[in-house]
C-alpha positions, 0 to 999 in steps of 0.5 A, a space after each residue: 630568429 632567436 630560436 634559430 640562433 639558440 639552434 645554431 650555440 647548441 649546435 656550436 657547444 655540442 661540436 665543440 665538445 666532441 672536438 676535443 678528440 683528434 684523428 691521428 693520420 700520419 700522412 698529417 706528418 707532411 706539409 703542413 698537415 691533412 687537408 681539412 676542410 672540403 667544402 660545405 656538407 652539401 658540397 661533400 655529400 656530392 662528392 666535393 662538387 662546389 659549381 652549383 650555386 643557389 639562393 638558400 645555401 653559402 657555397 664557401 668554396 666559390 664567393 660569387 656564391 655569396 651574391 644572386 638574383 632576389 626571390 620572388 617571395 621577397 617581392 624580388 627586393 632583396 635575397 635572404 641572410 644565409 647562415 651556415 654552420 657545420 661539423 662531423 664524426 670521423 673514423 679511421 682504420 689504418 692498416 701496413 703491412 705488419 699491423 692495424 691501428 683505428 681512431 675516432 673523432 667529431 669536429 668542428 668545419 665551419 660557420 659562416 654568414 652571407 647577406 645581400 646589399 644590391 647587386 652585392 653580397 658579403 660573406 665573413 666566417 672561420 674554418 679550421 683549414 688543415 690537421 696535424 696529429 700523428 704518433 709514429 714508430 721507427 722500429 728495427 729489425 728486432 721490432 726494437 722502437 729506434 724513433 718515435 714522432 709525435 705532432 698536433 696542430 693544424 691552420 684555421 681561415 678567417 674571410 672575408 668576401 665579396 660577391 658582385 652580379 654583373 647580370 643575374 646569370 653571371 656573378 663573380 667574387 673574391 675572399 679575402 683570407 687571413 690564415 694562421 694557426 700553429 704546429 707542434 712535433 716532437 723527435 724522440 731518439 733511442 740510442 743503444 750502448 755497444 751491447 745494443 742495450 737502450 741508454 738511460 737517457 735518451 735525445 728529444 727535439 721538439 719543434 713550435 711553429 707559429 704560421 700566419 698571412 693573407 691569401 685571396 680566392 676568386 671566383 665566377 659563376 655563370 647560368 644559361 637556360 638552354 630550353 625552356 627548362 634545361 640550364 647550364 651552370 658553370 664555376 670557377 676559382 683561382 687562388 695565387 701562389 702566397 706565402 705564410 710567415 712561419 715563426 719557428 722555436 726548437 729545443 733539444 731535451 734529454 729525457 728519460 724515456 718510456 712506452 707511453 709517447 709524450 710522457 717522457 721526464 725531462 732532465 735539461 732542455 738546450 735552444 737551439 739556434 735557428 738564427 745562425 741558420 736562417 730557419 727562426 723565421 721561414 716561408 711556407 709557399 702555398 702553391 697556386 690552385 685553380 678549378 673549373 666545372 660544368 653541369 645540367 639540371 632543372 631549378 628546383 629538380 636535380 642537377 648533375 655536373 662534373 668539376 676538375 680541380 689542379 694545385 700547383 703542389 710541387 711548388 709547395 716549401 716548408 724549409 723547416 720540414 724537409 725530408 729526403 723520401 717525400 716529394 711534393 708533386 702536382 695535386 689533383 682532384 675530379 668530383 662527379 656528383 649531383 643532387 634530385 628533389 622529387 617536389 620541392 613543394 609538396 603539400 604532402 608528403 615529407 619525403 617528396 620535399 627532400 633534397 637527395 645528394 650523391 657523388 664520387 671524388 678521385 684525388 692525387 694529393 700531391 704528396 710522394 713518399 718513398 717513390 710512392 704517389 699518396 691517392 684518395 678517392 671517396 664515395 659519397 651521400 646526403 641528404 637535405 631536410 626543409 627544417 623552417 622558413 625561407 628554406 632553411 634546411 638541415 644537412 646529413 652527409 656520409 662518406 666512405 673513401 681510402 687514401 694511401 698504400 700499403 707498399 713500401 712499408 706505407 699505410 693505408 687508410 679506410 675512412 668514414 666521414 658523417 657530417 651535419 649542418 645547418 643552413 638557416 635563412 632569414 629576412 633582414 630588409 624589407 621595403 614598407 609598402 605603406 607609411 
């Protein structure tokens, strides 16, 4: 036990310095920033894939997850504590139609604790929920900088959930979410004389947002043995429409501009009076969403399943970023994808006793801008190393995708995602069998 929990603070520090470095995406400029988090790395390495639940590893996007059967190994008393801990290395290469631009990052995504009580399972943990970094130029048509924005931030989850087995093939759950973080932006103005020179001083307005509330995530999980080896799972999650709470400051700078963005010298600062217009403290209405999916494996062997999931997006509001070439419609995601063990326990053969994962997703994000509907797809793989006891394993995920275009002066982006985890299991309770 104590030298899993020295595995999982290396692992925590290690993270934690490669995320001090951020990806710069300007579709992060929209809403309330890029969606971060999509699932566990066994989620991701099957293409998003979040129906198939087991008894070694916390699937966090569906908390009847956190509940089942006890093992056999357990003298079927209780159900292992599931740890799981993850993070990963991400590179983008952004291209329009008049220039190329890379960035690099390694993040933290997620930890997490699950553990039995009865027919119950409890699970608590913290992940970073969406990302905001992004530094884009206006120009015209001299290639003279006209604008300038830049913006960092991002929302975090804490939850915590419930799971309950209603019989040992069905289990159904709720998380109970706080949410809250804080984004920052900045708008840089250059103005020009009559002559259409650039003025000594320029305008800047900066905008804080500080957004916080509470949230729920249901979900149901079902298994059938269709033969004698065959089953059929099947999942589903709804989360309600809610509101955050978005406390808002904004100031007007006038500065001294330079090429380097963010460095401006400022010489006088003014607030700005959102008070008198309804905007120091907003809602913004995360919409409804909801998925459901079915797939066929043998325990223990592969599995194979497909998942479909809808966000209400086009009901999403943010009063204090609005603007008129962005619309939100609704959002969408299919996620084909699946997993095989050529012998789960085999005496030898190390490679026999690996988990291999692959999948595809096809995403419409929600987000239009300029007439143009901003899609994603991704292609991934994994695989799942048996690292100690009580099947304890690590977790590699690859994934290679695309989002966005390069029409209508957009950019698009050619990702790769490389993502590390651990799923690690331990024995808390265990009956006496002598006094």
């Amino acid at each position: 036990m104590i030298k899993k929990l020295l595995v999982v603070f290396v692992v925590i520090f290690t993270v934690s310095a490669f995320a001090q470095e951020t990806v710069s995406s300007p579709y992060s400029f929209y809403g309330i920033g890029s969606l971060k988090f999509r699932g566990t790395v066994e989620n991701r390495s099957m293409g998003g894939l979040s129906i198939y639940t087991d008894s070694i590893h916390i699937n966090l996007r569906n908390p009847a997850s956190f509940t089942g059967a006890n093992l056999a190994n357990f003298n079927n008393e209780n159900r292992p504590v599931k740890y799981a801990l993850g993070g990963g290395y991400t590179s983008i290469s952004q291209e329009s139609a008049t220039s190329k631009d890379n960035s690099a990052s390694g993040t933290f995504d997620y930890i997490a604790l699950a553990f039995p009580v009865g027919k119950f399972g409890v699970g608590f943990g913290l992940l970073p929920l969406t990302s905001v970094s992004y530094r884009l130029n206006n120009t015209n048509a001299n290639g003279d900088t006209t604008s300038r924005f830049n913006g960092e931030g991002g929302l975090n989850k804490a939850f915590l959930g419930l799971g309950y087995a209603i019989t040992k093939d069905l289990q159904v759950g709720a998380n109970f979410q706080y949410n809250f973080g804080s984004i920052d932006g900045s708008a840089l103005s250059f103005g020009v004389d009559p002559r259409g020179e650039p003025l000594t001083t320029q305008t800047r307005e900066d905008t804080d947002s500080s957004l916080s509330g509470l949230s729920l995530d249901l979900g149901v999980t079902y298994k059938v043995l269709l033969t004698k080896s065959l089953e059929l799972v099947t999942g589903a999650t709804y989360t309600p429409e809610t509101n955050l709470v978005s406390r808002n400051e904004r100031t007007l700078s006038t500065v001294e501009a330079n090429t380097i963005p963010g460095s401006e010298s400022v010489t006088s600062t003014i607030d700005v009076n959102l008070e008198g217009q309804g905007l120091l403290e907003t809602d913004v209405t995360l919409p409804t969403k909801f998925s459901f999916g079915a797939g066929v494996g043998e325990r223990r062997k592969w599995f194979v399943g497909v998942e479909y999931e809808f966000q209400n997006t086009s009901a999403f509001s943010n009063p204090l970023f609005q603007t008129a070439a962005t619309t939100y419609e609704n959002a969408s995601r299919l996620s084909l994808g699946g997993f095989y063990i050529p012998k789960y326990n085999a005496f030898n053969g190390f490679f026999k006793r690996l988990v291999y994962r692959a999948g595809l997703r096809v995403e419409e994000t929600g987000l239009n801008i300029q007439t143009e509907s901003i899609n994603e797809f991704g292609i991934s793989f994994g695989v799942g190393i048996p690292v100690g006891d009580f099947g304890s394993n690590a977790n590699i995920g690859f994934e290679v995708g695309q989002r966005g275009t390069t029409s209508n002066n957009l950019v698009q982006e050619t990702f790769i995602n490389l993502q590390i985890s651990l799923s690690l299991n331990d024995r808390w309770f265990q009956k006496r069998k002598y006094d």
